[in-house]
N, C-alpha and C positions, 0 to 999 in steps of 0.2 A: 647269761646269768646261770651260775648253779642252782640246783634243787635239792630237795633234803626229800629223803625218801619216805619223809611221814607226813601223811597228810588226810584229811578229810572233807568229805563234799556231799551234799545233802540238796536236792534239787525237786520240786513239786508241779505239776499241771494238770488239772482239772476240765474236764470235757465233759459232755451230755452223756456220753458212754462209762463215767467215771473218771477215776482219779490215778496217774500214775506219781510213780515216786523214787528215784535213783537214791543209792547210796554206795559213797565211792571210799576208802578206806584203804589206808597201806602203810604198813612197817617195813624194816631193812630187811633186804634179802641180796645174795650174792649175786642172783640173777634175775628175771621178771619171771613172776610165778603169779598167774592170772585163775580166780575162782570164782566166775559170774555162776549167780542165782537167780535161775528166772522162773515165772509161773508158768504151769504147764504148756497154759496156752500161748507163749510165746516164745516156744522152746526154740521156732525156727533164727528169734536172734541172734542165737548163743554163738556162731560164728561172723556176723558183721559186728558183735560186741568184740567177740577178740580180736581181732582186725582193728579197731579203732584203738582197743588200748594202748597195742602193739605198737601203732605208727603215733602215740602221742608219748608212750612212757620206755626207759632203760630198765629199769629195773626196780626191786622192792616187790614186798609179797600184794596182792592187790587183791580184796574182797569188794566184788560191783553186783550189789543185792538191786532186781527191780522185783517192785512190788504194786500191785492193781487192789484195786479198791472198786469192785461194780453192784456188789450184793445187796445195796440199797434204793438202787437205782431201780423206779417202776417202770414197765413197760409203756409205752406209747399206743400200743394197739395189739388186738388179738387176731390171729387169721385161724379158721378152720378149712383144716383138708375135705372139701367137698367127695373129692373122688374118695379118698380113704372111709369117711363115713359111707357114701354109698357104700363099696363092698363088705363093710363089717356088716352093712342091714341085709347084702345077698345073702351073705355070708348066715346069717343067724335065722335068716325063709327059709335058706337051703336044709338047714339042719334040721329047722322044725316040720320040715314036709319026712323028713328020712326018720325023724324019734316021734311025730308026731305030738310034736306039742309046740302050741301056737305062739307061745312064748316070745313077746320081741328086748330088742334091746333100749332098756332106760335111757329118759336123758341126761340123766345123771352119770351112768354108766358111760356114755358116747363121750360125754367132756372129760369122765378122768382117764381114757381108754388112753396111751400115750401115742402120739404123734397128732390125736386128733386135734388139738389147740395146738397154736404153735407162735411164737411170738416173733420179730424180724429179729434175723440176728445182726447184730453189730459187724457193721467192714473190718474185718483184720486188718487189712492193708492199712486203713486209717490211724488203728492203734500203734502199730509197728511202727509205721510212721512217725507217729506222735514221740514213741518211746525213744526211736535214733534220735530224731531232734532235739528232746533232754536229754540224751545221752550226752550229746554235744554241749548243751551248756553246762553241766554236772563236770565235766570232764576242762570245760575252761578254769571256773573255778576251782576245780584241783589241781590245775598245774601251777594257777595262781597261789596257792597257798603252800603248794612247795616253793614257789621260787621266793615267796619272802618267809620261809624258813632258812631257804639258801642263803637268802642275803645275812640272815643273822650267823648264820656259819662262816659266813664269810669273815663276816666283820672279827668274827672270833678268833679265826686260823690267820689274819692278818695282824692282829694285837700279840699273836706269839710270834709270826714271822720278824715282825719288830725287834723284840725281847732277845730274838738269833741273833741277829742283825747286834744289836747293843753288846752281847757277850762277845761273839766275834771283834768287834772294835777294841773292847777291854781288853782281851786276848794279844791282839794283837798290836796294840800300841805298849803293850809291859813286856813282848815278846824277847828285843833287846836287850834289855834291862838282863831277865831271866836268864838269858843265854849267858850274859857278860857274868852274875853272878854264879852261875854256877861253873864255868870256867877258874875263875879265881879259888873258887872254895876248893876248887878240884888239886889246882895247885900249894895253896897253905896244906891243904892236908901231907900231902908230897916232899912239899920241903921240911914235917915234921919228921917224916923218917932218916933214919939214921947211916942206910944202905944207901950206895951210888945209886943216882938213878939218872936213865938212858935220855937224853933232853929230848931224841928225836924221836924215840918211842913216846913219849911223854907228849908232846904236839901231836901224835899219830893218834894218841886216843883223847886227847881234846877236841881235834876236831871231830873224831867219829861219835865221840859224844854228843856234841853241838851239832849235827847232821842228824842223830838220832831224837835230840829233842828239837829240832826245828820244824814246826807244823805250819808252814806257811803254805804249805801246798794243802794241809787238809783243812785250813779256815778259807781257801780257795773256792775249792769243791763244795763246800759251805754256802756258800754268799751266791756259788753257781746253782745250788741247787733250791736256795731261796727265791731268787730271781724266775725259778721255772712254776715253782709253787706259785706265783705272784701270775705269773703268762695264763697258768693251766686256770687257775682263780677266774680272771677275769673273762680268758675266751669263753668260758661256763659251758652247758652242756651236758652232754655224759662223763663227769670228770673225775668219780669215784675211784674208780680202780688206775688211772693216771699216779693220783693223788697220794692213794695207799702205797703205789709203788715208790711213788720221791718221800715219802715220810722213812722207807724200810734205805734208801742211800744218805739220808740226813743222820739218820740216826747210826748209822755205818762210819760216818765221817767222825761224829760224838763217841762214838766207843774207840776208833784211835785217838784221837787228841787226849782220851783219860790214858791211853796205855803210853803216851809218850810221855807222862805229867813227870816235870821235874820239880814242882812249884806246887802250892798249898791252891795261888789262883787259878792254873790250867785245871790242875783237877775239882775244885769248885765249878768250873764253868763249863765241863763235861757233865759233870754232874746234872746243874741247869738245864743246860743244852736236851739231856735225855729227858726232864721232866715237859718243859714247854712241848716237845715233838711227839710225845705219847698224848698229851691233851690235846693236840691236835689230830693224832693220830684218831685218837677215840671219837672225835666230833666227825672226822672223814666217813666213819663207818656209818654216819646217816644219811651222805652225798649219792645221789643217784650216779 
């Protein structure tokens, strides 16, 4: 199945340590262009994040914001540095025997002195943890939501492959017709002139004429290169830049068939032909 390069995912889990939260985001880019945001303290993800994007996405610009939520959460318990208190009290006899003043240290002072409280900190490894883990499901869901953007791309670029398909038939079932008509016209105009003219010269450029407007070989290349669009379609995949490349030989084949036009209808259905393939063309540039 194809994917469309724009997409978004939004994924939540909540733990006693708090709240984490992915956000997964991405428009068209030529290439994969990855800009994870993470909070400080979990800075060490930032490369098993790219690594996971890497082996899930081709391309498109891709914003993957995590975001922690802990600042509300109250402690479970306080611990004091026993040893660190004792030396702050050696520490302040000592001083007092040297200045001579008896001076000790408040309890007051000893709880807000830093390090002396100290609260359990939370396992990293757990959060990290926790984070890959949503990382993974944030990242299902976004693949999910391009590929049934794909599918409507799909459905799109194959309502035009039709429409080729239809003109090419019109084309070329009026083909003979065309040819025989302007043959003939070629000749009344010919027998209007009043000067001899050469009969076998006169077949020589009939035919080169009718050789020149005969595009049976470029509604060929047509229908061959529908048929690949239709292949590339369905194998799905990374099929962007495939796809941009058969819209740039469709639309090659539609600029001869107008330069050959001997007919009011070839060049209407060139015309066609380039309009359908640029709307397709434009819809391709959201396919991964």
């Amino acid at each position: 199945m194809i994917r469309s390069m724009t997409a978004f995912s939004r994924k939540e889990h909540t733990a006693s340590w708090g709240t984490l939260s992915w956000e997964l985001r991405s428009v068209n880019h030529r290439y994969l262009e990855l800009h994870p945001r993470l909070p400080d303290t979990l800075r060490d993800l930032e490369n098993p994040v790219r690594e996971a994007l890497r082996n899930a996405l081709s391309r498109g610009k891709v914003e993957c914001t995590l975001k922690i939520k802990a600042e509300n959460l109250a402690p479970t318990s306080l611990q004091i540095n026993e040893t660190f208190v004792k030396q702050l009290l050696d520490a302040a006899h000592h001083l007092g025997n040297l200045t001579g003043d008896s001076g000790t240290l408040s309890m007051a002072t000893l709880l807000n002195w830093p390090g002396v409280v100290t609260t359990p900190e939370t396992d990293q490894s757990e959060i990290q943890l926790a984070a890959q883990t949503l990382l993974q499901e944030a990242l299902t869901d976004f693949i999910a939501n391009r590929e049934r953007e794909g599918q409507v791309l799909h459905n799109i670029i194959s309502d035009r492959l039709d429409k080729i398909e239809e003109q090419v038939a019109i084309v070329r079932t009026n083909l003979p017709e065309i040819l025989q008509a302007q043959k003939a016209k070629l000749k009344a105009r010919l027998e209007e002139l009043t000067a001899n003219v050469d009969m076998d010269r006169l077949e020589q450029e009939i035919v080169y004429l009718a050789q020149k407007a005969d595009v049976d070989e470029e509604l060929d290349r047509l229908v061959t290169h529908v048929k690949e669009v239709r292949r590339t379609l369905n194998k799905g995949g990374a099929a962007g830049r495939r796809l941009d490349f058969l819209m740039q030989e469709l639309n090659r084949e539609a600029n001869t068939l107008g330069s050959k036009s001997i007919n009011t209808l070839t060049t209407q259905a060139s015309v066609e032909l380039k309009v359908l393939i640029e709307q397709m063309r434009e819809q391709i540039q959201n396919i991964e």
